[in-house]
N, C-alpha and C positions, 0 to 999 in steps of 0.2 A: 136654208133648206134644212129641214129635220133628218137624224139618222137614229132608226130604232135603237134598241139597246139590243138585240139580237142582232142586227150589222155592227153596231159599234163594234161586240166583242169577236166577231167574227173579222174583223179588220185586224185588232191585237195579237191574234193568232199568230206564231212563226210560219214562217212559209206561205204567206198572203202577201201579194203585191199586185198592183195597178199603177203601172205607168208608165205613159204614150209619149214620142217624142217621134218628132212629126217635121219634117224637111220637105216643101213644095212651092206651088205656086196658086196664090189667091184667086180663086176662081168665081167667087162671089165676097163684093165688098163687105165690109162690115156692117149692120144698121141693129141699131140700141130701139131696145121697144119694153117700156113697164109691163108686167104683169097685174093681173086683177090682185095680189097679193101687195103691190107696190115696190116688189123689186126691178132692178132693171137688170137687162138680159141683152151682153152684146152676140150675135152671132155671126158667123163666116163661114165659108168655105174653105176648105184646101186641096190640091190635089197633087197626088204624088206618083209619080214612075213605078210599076213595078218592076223590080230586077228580073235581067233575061228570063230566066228559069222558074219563077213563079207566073208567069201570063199563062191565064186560064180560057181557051177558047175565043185568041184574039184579044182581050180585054188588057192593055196594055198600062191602065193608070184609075188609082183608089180616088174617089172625090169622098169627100169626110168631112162633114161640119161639124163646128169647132162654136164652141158661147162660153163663157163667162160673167157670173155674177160678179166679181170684182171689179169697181169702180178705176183702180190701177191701170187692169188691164183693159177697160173700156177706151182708155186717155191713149192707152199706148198702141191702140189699133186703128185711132183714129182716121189719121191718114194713109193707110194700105190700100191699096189701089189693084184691082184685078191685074195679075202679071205677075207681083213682086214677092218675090221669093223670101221666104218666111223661116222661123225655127219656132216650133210649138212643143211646150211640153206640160204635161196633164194628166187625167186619168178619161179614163172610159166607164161613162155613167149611162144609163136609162132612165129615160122621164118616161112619164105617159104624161098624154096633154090630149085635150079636148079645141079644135077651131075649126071655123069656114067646112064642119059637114069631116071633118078628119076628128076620131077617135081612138088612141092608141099610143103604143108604146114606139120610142126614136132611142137609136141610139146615136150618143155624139162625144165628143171630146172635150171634157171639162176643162180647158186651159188655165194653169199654174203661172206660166211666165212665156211670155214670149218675145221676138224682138225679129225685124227686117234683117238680111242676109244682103238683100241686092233689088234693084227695080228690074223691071221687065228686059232691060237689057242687060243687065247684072252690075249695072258701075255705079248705082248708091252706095253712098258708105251708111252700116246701121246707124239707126237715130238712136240720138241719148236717150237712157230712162227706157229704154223697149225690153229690159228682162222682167216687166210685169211690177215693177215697182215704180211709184213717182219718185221723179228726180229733188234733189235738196229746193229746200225753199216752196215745192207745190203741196197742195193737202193734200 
């Protein structure tokens, strides 16, 4: 992904930060799909509680999809499974993208690292290698 040189320098700025750290439950699996560019692109769901005192008109929980260009974090999402309770942490980007009759700007959660907390009943222990890095010995 390209960033202008007017975001570059605007990121260098003091007092500019972007970044999302995200505790839920996977609410759509993962699935890796190339772009006409020939990158690949994992995406998910997650969805998270909002605390007592933030619910807005009944609306009790954020669903937020989560993708990653990194090949890392593609390997370490592999097996998550709708239920299982997740730790994500990231930034919050805007694509526009063009498909199936849809035109327009998304926004989503660029994921850094992430790694399994627990399965749908919470007694997983995390898998190795899930803070978005391969484990020794993988490419």
């Amino acid at each position: 992904m390209h960033t202008s040189t007017a975001a570059a320098g605007i990121a260098e700025r003091p007092g500019h930060r972007n970044e999302v750290v995200l505790e839920g439950r996977v609410t759509a699996e993962p699935s890796v799909r190339e772009l006409p560019s020939g990158d690949r692109l994992v995406t998910w769901r997650v969805t998270v509680a909002r605390p007592g005192g933030e619910r807005d008109a009944g609306r009790q929980t954020d669903s937020i999809t989560c993708v990653s260009f990194r090949a890392d974090i593609q390997d370490a999402t592999r097996g998550w499974r709708i239920g299982d309770l997740v730790h994500v942490t990231g930034a919050l980007r805007r694509r526009y993208r063009r498909s199936r009759g849809f035109a327009g700007g998304v926004v989503e959660v660029e994921a850094s690292a992430v790694r399994v907390l627990g399965g749908p009943s919470g007694h997983r222990p995390p898998e190795p290698g899930g803070e978005g890095a391969s484990p020794p010995g993988r490419p």
